[in-house]
N, C-alpha and C positions, 0 to 999 in steps of 0.2 A: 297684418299683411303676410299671405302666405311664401314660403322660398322662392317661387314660380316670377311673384313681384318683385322680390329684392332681387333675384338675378336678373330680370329686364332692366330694372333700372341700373345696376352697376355696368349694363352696355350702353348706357347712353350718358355722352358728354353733356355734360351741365357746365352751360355759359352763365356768368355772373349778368346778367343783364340790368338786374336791380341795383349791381354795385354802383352803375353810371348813370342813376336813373336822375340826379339832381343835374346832372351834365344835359341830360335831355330835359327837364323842366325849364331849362335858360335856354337851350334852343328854341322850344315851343313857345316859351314866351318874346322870345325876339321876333319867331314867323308871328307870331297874333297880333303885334304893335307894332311890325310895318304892315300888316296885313289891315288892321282896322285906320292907319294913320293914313295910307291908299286910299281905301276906302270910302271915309272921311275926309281927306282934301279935293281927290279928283274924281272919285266912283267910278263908276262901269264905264265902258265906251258901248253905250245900248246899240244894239243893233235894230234895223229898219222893224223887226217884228212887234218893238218896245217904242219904240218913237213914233212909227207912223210911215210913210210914204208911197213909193213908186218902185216896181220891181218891175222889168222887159225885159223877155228871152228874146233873144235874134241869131239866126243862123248865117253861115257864109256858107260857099261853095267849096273853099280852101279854110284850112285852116289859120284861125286869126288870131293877133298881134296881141295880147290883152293891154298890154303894156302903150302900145300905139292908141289903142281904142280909148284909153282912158285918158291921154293926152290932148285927144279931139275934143272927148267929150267938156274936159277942162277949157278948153281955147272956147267952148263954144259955151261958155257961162256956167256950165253944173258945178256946184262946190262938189268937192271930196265926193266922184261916184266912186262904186264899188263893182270892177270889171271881173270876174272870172269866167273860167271853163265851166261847163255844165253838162254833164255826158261826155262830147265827145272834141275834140280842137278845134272844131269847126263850127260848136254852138258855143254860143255866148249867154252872160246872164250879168242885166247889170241893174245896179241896186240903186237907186238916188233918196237920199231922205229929206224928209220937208214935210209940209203940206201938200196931199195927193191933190193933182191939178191934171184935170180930163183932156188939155192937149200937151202935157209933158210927153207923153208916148210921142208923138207928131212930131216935134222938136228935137228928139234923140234921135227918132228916124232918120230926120234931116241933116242933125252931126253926122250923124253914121255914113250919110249917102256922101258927103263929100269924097272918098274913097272912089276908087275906078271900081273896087268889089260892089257884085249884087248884095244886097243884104234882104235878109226876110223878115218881117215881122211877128213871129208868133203866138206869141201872150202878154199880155201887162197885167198887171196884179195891182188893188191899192189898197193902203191899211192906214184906215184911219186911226189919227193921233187918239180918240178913245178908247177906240181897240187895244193899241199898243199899253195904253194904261190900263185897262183890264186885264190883259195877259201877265201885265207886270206884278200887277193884285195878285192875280190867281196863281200865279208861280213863287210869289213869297210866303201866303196861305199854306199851299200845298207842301213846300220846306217843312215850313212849321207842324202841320200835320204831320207828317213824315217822323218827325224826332219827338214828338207826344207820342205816336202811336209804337214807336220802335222802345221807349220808355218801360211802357205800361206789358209789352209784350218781354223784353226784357226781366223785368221786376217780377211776372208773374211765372217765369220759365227757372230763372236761378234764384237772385233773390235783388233787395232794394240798393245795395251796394255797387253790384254785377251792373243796375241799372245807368245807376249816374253813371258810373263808371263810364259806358258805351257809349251812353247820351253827348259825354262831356267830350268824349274821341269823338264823334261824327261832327258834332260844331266845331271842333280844332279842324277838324279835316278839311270843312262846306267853307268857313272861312280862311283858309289858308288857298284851296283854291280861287275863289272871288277875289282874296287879294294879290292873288299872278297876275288874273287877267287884268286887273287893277292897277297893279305896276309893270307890267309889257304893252299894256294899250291895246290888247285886243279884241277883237269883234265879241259881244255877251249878247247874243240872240236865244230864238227856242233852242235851237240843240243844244246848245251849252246847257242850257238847264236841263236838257234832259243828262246831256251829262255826268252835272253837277248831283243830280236825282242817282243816276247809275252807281256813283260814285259813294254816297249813303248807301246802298242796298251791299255793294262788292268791301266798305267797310266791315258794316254789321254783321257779314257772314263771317267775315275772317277773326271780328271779335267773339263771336259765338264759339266757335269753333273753339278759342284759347280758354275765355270762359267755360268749357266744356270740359276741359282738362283740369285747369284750375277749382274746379270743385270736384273732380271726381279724385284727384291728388289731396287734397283735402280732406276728402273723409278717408282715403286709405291710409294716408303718413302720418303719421303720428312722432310726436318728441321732433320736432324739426320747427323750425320760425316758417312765418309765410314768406318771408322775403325768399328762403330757400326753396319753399313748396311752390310759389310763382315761377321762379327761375327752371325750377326742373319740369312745369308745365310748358312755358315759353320753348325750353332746348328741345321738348318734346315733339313740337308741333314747327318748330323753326324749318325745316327743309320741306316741310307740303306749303308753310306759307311761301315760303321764296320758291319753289316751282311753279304754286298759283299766280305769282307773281310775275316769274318771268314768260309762263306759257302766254297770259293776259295781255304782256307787256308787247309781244314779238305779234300779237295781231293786230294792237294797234297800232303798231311801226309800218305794218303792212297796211293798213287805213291810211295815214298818215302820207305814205308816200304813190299808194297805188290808188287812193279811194277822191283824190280829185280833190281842187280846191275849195270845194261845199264844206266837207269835214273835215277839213284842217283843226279848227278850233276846237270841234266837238273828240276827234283826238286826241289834241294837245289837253283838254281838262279831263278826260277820262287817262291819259298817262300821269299828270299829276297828278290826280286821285289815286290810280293805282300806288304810284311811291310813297306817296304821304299817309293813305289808308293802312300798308304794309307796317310805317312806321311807327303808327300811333295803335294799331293792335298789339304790338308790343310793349311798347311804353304808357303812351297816356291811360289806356285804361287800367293794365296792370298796376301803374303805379298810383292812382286815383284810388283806387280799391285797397291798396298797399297804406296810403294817407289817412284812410276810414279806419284803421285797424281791422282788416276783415281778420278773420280765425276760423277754426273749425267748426267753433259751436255755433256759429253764422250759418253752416253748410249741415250740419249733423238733421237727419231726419228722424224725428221724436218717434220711438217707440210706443206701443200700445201699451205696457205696461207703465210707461211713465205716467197716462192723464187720470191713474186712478194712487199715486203713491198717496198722495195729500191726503187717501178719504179713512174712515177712520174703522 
């Protein structure tokens, strides 16, 4: 390491992160086993996209009551509908799950009309219970591709360590989220999964990016443990994750409160994602990689002269 290195690095503060890193293994393991015990007793709350049913848009002239609306629709036999805004206060979107039945439309309409307000009818949607269980197929498939393919890319960019490592943060991450929504009870439709999907991609980048440091510290430092060469990678890179972090964070806040009650949830698991993704770029993988015994000679790129010492 030339002067030019050792004086960068004696400006920059090196946090112990790996000192607490068994303090974070018993967190992580406490979010994974309520997170799977969720999971496992009560699962997802499937949204209509996964189950099956009945979706109606309907407008007013004024803007409506959701809260009114959904009380009607109760008195008037629909289990559990699902009332929100849709655009604008004055459109409605409401959700009924079950088996699609060609005059449920008819029937809502006729809730609805008890009201002195006009009401409009203007789309009904239905999704059959097959449907819903192919999406559900093809959205757990597509997970799993997802962390094969981040694996194999992983492994072939750093190295097999670097892999698991990522691998084994992004399922802490996918299931820590699943089991929020899992113990909050809330709505798990397509966007949430795409969320969930977002949520793997805004991980993997932020683990690359540390993995990028942690090997390139690696091959520069030398006479130091890794526990120290990780820690001085993490301190390295700590203030762009937590800017990424909180820039990411302030737009979904703004989703959240300004973007309507569609993407409520699909905010709420890409804000979880963000804090837990943050969390486990630092620790899970780090310390995953730390448990392998990574080293140097893991990272060191074999010179040419090496593949001929052996010959005679």
């Amino acid at each position: 390491m030339d002067l030019a290195d050792k004086h960068k690095r004696k400006q920059i503060k090196v946090y112990n992160f790996m000192g607490i890193r068994r303090h974070a293994v018993v967190l992580s393991f406490l979010l994974l086993i309520a997170s799977l015990g969720s999971l496992m007793t009560q699962g997802l709350r499937l949204g209509l996209d996964f189950t099956g049913g009945t979706q109606v848009e309907v407008g007013y002239q004024q803007p409506a009551d959701v809260e009114l609306l959904r009380q009607q629709l109760e008195i008037a036999g629909f289990e559990s509908p699902i009332v929100v805004h849709f655009g604008s206060d004055s459109d409605v979107l409401i959700r009924l799950q079950g088996m699609p039945d060609q005059g449920l439309a008819d029937r809502v309409y006729e809730a609805l009309m008890d009201h002195d307000e006009v009401v409009e009818l203007r789309r009904v949607d239905f999704v059959g219970p097959q449907i819903g269980e192919e999406l559900r197929e093809d959205g757990g498939l597509g997970m799993l591709a997802a962390l094969v393919v981040v694996m194999i890319y992983v492994a072939i960019r750093f190295q097999l360590k670097f892999a698991i490592g990522a691998v084994l943060a992004l399922g802490h991450d996918v299931l820590i989220v699943l089991g929020f929504f899992s113990l909050a009870r809330l709505e798990f439709d397509l966007t949430v999964l795409a969320a969930v999907l977002a949520v793997v991609g805004y991980s993997l980048n932020d683990t690359i990016v540390v993995s990028d440091r942690i090997r390139e510290n690696f091959r520069k430092i030398r006479n130091v443990s890794s526990a120290d060469i990780i820690n001085e990678s993490l301190s390295q890179t700590l203030w762009r994750t937590i800017n990424t972090s909180m820039t990411t964070l302030l737009v979904l806040l703004s989703l959240f409160f300004l973007g309507g009650e569609l993407i409520h949830n699909f905010a709420i698991a890409l804000m979880a994602g963000v804090v837990i993704g943050t969390y486990s770029s630092i620790y899970v993988a780090a310390t995953v990689m730390l448990a392998m015994n990574i080293d140097r000679e893991d990272l060191l790129v074999p010179e040419k002269g090496e593949l001929i010492d052996d010959l005679p």
